[in-house]
C-alpha positions in Angstrom: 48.8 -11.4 85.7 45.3 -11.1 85.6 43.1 -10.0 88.5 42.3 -12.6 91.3 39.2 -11.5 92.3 36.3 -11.8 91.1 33.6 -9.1 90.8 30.5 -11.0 92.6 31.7 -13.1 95.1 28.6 -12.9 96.7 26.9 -15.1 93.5 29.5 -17.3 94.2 28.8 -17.9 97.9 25.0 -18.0 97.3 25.4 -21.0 94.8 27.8 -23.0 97.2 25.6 -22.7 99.9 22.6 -23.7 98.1 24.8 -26.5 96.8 25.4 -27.6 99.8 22.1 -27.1 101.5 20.1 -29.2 98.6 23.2 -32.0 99.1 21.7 -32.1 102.9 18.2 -32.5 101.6 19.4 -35.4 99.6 20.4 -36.9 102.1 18.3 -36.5 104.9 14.5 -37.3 102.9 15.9 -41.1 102.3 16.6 -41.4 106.1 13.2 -40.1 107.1 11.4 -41.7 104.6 12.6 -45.1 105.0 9.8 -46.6 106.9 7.0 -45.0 103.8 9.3 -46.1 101.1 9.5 -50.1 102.2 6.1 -50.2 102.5 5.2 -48.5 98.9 8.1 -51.1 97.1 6.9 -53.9 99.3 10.6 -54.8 100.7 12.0 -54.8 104.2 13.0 -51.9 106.0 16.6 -53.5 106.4 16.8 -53.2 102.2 16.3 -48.9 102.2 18.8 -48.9 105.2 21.5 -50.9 102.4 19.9 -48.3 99.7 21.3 -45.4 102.6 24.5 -47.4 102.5 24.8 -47.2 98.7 24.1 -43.3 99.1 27.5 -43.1 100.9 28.9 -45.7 99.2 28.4 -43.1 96.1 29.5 -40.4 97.9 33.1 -41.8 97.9 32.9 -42.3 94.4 32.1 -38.8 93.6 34.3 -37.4 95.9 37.1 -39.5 93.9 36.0 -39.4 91.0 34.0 -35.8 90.7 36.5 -33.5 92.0 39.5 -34.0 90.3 36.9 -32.6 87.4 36.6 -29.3 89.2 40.8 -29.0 88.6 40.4 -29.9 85.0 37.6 -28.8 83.2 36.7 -25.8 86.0 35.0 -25.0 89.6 31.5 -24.0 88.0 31.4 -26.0 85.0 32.0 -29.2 87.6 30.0 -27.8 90.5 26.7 -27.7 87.9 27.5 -31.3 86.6 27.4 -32.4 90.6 24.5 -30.4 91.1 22.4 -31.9 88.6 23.3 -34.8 89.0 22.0 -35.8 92.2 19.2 -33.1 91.5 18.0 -35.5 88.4 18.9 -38.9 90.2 17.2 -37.9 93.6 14.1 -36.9 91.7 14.3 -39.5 89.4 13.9 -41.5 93.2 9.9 -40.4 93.0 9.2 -42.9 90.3 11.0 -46.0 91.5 9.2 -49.2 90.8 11.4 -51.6 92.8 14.5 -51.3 95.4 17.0 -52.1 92.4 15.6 -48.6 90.4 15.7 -47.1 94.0 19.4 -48.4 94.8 20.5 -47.3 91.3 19.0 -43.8 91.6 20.6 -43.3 95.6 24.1 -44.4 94.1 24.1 -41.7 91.2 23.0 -39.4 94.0 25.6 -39.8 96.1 28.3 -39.3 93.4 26.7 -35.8 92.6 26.9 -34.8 96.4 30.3 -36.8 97.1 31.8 -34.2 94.2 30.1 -31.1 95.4 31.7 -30.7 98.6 35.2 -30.6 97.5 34.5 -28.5 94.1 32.2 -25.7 95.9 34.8 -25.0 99.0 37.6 -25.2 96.5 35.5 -22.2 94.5 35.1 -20.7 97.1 38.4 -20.5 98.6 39.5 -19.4 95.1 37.0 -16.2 94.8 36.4 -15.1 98.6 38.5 -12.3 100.6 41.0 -14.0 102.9 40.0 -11.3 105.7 36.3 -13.3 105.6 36.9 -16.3 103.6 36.4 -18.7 107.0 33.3 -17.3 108.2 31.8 -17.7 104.5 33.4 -21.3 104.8 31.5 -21.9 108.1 28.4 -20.5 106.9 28.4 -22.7 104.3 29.0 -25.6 106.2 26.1 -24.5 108.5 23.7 -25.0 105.4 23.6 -28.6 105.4 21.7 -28.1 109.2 19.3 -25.7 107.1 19.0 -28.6 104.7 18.4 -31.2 107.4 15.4 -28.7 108.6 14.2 -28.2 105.0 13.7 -32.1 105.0 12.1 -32.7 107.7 9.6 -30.0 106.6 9.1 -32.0 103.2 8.6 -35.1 105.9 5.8 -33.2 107.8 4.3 -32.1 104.9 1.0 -33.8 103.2 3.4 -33.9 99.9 4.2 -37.7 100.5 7.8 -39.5 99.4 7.5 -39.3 95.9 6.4 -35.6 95.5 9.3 -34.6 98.1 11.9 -36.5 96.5 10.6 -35.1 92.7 10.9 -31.4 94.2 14.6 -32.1 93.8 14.8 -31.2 90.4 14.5 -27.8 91.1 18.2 -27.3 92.1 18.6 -29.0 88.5 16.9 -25.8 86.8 19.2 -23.9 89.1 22.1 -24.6 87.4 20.8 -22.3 84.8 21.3 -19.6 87.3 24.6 -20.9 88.3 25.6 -20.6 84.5 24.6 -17.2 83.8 25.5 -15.1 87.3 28.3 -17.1 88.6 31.8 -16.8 87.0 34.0 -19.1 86.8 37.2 -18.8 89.8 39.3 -16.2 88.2 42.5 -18.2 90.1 41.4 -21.7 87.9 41.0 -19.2 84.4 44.8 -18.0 85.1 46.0 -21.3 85.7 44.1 -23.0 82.6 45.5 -20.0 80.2 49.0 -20.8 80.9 49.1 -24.5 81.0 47.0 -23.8 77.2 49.2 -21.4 75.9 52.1 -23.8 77.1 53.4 -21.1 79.5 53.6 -23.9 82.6 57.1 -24.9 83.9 58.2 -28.1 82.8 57.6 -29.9 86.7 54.0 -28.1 86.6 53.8 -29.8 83.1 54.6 -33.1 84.3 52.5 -32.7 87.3 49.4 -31.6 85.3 49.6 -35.0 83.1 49.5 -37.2 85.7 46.2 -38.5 87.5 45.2 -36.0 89.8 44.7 -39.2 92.2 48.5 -39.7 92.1 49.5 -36.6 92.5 47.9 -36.2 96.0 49.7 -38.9 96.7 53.8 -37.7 95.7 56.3 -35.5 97.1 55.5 -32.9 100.0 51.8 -33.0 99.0 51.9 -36.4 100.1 52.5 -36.1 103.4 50.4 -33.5 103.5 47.2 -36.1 102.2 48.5 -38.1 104.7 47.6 -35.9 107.4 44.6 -34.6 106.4 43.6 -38.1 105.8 44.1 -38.9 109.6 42.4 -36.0 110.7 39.4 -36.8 108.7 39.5 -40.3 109.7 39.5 -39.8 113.8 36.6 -36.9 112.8 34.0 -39.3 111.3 35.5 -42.0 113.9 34.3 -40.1 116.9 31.2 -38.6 115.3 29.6 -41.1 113.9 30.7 -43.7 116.8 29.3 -40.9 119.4 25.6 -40.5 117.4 25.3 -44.1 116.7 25.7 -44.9 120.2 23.9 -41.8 122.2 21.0 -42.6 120.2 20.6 -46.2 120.5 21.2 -45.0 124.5 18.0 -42.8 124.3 16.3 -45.4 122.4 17.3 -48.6 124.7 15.8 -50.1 127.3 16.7 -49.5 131.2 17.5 -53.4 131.1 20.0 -52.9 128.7 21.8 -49.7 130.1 19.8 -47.4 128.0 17.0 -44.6 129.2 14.3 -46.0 127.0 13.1 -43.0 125.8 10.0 -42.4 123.0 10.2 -40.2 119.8 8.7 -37.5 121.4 11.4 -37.7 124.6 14.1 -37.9 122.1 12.9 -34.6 120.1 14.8 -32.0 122.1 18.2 -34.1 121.6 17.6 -34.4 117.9 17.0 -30.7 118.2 19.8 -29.7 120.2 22.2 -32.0 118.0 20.7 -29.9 114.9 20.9 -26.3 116.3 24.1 -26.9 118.2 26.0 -27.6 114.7 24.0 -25.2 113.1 25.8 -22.5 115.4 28.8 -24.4 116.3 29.9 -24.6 112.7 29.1 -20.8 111.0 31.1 -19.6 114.9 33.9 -21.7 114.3 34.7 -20.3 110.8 34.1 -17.2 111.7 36.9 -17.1 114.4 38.9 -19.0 112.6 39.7 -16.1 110.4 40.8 -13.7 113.7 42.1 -16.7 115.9 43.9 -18.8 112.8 42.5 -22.4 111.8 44.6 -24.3 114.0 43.7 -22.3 117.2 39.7 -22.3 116.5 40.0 -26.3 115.4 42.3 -27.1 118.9 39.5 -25.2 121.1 36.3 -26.3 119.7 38.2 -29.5 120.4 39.3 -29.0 124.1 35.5 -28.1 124.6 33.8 -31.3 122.8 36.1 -32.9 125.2 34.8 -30.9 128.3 31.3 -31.8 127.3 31.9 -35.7 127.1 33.6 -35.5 130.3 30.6 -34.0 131.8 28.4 -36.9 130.2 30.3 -38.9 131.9 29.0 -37.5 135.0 25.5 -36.4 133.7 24.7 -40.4 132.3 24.7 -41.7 135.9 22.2 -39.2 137.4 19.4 -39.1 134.2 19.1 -43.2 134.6 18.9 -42.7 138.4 15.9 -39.6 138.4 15.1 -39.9 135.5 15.8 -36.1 134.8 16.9 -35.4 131.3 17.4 -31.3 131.0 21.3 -31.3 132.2 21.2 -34.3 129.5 20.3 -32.3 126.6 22.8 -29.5 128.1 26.0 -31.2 127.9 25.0 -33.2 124.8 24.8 -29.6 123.2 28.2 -29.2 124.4 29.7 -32.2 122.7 27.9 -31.4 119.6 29.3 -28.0 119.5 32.9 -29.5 120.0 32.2 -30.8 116.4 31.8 -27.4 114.9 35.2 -28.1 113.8 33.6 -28.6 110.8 33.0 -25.4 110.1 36.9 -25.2 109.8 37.9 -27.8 107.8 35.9 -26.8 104.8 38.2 -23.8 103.9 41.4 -24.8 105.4 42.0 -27.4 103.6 41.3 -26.0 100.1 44.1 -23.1 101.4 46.4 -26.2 102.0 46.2 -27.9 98.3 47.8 -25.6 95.0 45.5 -24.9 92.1 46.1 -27.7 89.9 45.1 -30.1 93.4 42.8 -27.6 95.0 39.5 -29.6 94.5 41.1 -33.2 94.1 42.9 -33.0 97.5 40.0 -31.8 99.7 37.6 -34.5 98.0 40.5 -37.5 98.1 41.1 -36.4 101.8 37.4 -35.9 103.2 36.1 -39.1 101.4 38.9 -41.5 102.5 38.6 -40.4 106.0 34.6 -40.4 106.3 34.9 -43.6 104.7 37.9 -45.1 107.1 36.4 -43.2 110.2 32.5 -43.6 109.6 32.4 -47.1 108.6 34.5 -48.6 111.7 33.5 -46.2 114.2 30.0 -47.5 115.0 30.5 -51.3 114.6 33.6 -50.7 117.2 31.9 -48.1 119.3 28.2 -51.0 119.1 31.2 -53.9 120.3 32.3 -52.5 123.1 29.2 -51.6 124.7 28.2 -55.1 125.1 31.3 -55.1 127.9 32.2 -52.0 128.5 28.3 -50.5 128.9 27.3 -46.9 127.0 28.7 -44.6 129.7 32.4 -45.6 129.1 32.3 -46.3 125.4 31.0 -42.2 125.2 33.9 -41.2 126.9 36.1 -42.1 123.7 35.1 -39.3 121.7 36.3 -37.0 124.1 39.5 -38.6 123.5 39.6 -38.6 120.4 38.5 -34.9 120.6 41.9 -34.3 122.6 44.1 -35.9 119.9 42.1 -33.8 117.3 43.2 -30.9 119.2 47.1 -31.8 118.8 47.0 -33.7 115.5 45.7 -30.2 113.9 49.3 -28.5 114.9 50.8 -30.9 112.3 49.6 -28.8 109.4 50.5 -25.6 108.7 48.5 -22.3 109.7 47.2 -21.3 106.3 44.3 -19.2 107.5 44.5 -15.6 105.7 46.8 -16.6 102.7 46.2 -15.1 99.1 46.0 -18.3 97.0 47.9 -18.0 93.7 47.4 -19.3 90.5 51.1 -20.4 90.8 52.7 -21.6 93.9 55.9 -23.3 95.2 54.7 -24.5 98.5 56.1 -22.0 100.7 53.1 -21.4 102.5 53.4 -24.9 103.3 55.8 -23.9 105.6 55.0 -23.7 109.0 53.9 -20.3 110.8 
C-alpha cells in the first residue's frame, strides 16, 4: 500500500485557498459593480441582479456537474479545469457587448466556482494531517472573506469594471503552477491504480460504474446525503434570510420599521459582518480539531443563538435613541454563530469514501444552498409585512438551536485517517 501522504501539503493548501479566495472575487466584483455595468450595456439594474441569479444558478450546476469529475479523472486535474474556468469566463466578462454575452459569461463562471468548492476540500482532506486538517479547512474557508476584501479593493480602485473583471485571468495562468508544484492526492492515485489494474472488489466495481449522482443517493450513504442535505438547507435558510432582512432593516425607512440608515452608517455592519466571519470561520476549524466537529459546530451554534436573542433586545433601543454601537456588537455576534462554516468544509469530505469524496460534498452543499438560500429570503421578506423585522430576526436564532442538535445526527469524524479503501465503519457513531 502506498504512502498516504504527500510530501508538500503545504502546495496543496496554498492552491485551495487561492482557489477559493479568487472564487470570492468572482463573486463579489458582479455585486459591486452592478450599478456601473447597467449603465455601460444600457439595461436596467433589475437585469445584472437576474445576471447575479444566473451566477448561482451556475453554481449548482457545477457543484453537480463538476465534482463528481474530481472522483473520476482526479482532485488537481479537476480543481485546474474549475479554476480556469471561471478565471477565463469572469475575464471574458470585461468585453461583454450586451446582457446576453454578460449572462452567458456569469453562468460558465458559476459552474467553475460551484465545482471548486467540493474538489479543493475533498484535496485537501485527502493530503492534510488529521491532527491540523480542520484548522487548514477553516483557514481556507476564511479566504473567501479575503476575497470579498480583494474586491472591494478592485471596486475602489481607478481600474474600472472591465479591467477588474479581465484581472481574473490571472488565476487562469496559475494553474500552471498548480500543475507543476501540486501533486495529485496520493489517497485518489491508490484508489485509481486498483480500480485500473482491476484489483477493486466486485461491490466497489459496481459502485464505481454507476453515476456518481446515484450513488450519493443508495444504501447507508444515502441517509447520510440526506442529512447533510438538511443541514445545508436550514444553514443557507437562516443566513441568507438573516442578511437579506438586517440589511433591508438598515436600509429602510423609520415609517416602515427600518433605521433608515446611509451607506456610510451602514459601513461598520458591512465590516463587522466581514471580519466577524473572517475570524469566526479559521477559529471554528481550528477547535474543531481539539473539541471534535460536532462539539465546535453545536457551540458556535448556541452562541449565533445568544446573539439574535440579544438583537431581539438591542432592535428596540437603536430605533428609540437612535444609538447604533451595541447594534454592530451583537450583530458581530450572530455573524460569528455562522463560523460554522469553517467546519463544514472538512467534515464533510471525512464523511464521504474516496470514490464519493468530492461528489457528495458538492451534491450536499449545492442542493442545500439552493433549497435554503432561494426560500429563505422571499419567506423571511413575507413575514415582515405582518410580523415587523424584530420578530422575523428572531428565527435564525432558532434555526441556529436546531443546527446545534441536527449536527449530533452525523457521526464525529473529526481526526480519522481517510483510506483509499473503506467499509464505512467510521460511519459509525463515536
Amino acid at each position: 500500500m502506498m504512502n498516504t501522504k504527500t510530501k508538500r501539503p503545504t502546495s496543496t493548501l496554498i492552491a485551495v485557498a487561492c482557489g477559493w479566495l479568487f472564487s470570492a472575487v468572482d463573486i463579489i466584483l458582479l455585486i459591486l459593480f452592478q450599478t456601473e455595468i447597467a449603465e455601460a450595456l444600457s439595461v436596467e439594474p433589475q437585469s445584472v441582479k437576474i445576471a447575479i441569479g444566473v451566477g448561482l444558478l451556475g453554481s449548482a450546476a457545477g457543484g453537480l456537474g463538476f465534482a463528481p469529475l474530481g472522483d473520476k479523472f482526479g482532485r488537481v486535474r479537476a480543481l485546474g479545469w474549475a479554476i480556469i474556468l471561471y478565471s477565463v469566463a469572469t475575464a471574458g466578462m470585461a468585453f461583454s457587448d450586451g446582457i446576453t454575452s454578460l449572462m452567458l459569461l456569469r453562468f460558465l463562471a458559476g459552474v467553475g466556482t460551484g465545482g471548486e468548492w467540493s474538489i479543493g476540500f475533498a484535496l485537501l482532506t485527502e493530503v492534510w494531517s488529521p491532527k491540523t486538517r480542520g484548522a487548514m479547512g477553516g483557514l481556507v474557508a476564511a479566504m473567501f472573506n479575503i476575497g470579498t476584501f480583494l474586491a472591494i479593493g478592485l471596486y475602489h480602485s481607478p481600474l474600472g469594471w472591465r479591467w477588474a473583471f479581465g484581472v481574473m485571468f490571472l488565476p487562469a495562468l496559475g494553474v500552471v503552477i498548480l500543475r507543476r508544484f501540486v501533486p495529485e492526492s496520493p489517497v485518489w492515485l491508490e484508489f485509481d491504480r486498483a480500480r485500473r489494474e482491476n484489483r477493486l472488489t466486485p461491490d466497489m466495481v459496481a459502485a464505481v460504474e454507476r453515476a456518481p449522482l446515484l450513488q450519493v443517493f443508495r444504501g447507508t450513504v444515502s441517509r447520510l446525503t440526506s442529512k447533510v442535505i438538511l443541514l445545508f438547507a436550514v444553514m443557507n435558510f437562516g443566513f441568507y434570510s438573516f442578511s437579506t432582512i438586517f440589511i433591508e432593516y438598515l436600509q429602510a425607512g423609520p415609517s416602515t420599521g427600518g433605521l433608515g440608515l446611509s451607506k456610510e452608517a451602514q459601513l461598520p455592519f458591512h465590516l463587522a459582518l466581514n471580519l466577524s466571519g473572517l475570524v469566526s470561520v479559521f477559529l471554528a476549524g481550528l477547535l474543531s480539531d481539539r473539541f471534535g466537529r460536532r462539539r465546535t459546530f453545536s457551540s458556535f451554534c448556541l452562541f449565533g443563538a445568544s446573539g439574535f436573542l440579544a438583537l431581539f433586545y438591542v432592535m428596540g433601543s437603536a430605533s428609540e435613541t437612535g444609538g447604533h454601537s451595541a447594534l454592530v456588537i451583537v450583530f458581530s455576534m450572530c455573524c460569528i454563530g455562522f463560523g460554522i462554516n469553517g467546519v463544514m468544509g472538512i467534515l464533510v469530505p471525512e464523511l464521504y469514501p474516496t470514490h464519493l469524496r468530492s461528489t457528495g460534498p458538492g451534491v450536499c452543499q449545492n442542493l442545500g444552498k439552493g433549497i435554503g438560500g432561494m426560500a429563505g429570503p422571499p419567506i423571511a421578506g413575507a413575514l415582515v409585512v405582518t410580523l415587523g423585522y424584530k420578530m422575523v430576526l428572531v428565527f435564525p436564532g432558532i434555526l441556529f438551536l436546531l443546527l446545534a442538535r441536527l449536527i449530533w445526527t452525523l457521526p464525529e469524524v473529526g481526526g480519522r485517517e481517510v483510506k483509499a479503501f473503506e467499509d464505512g465503519e467510521y460511519l459509525t457513531d463515536r
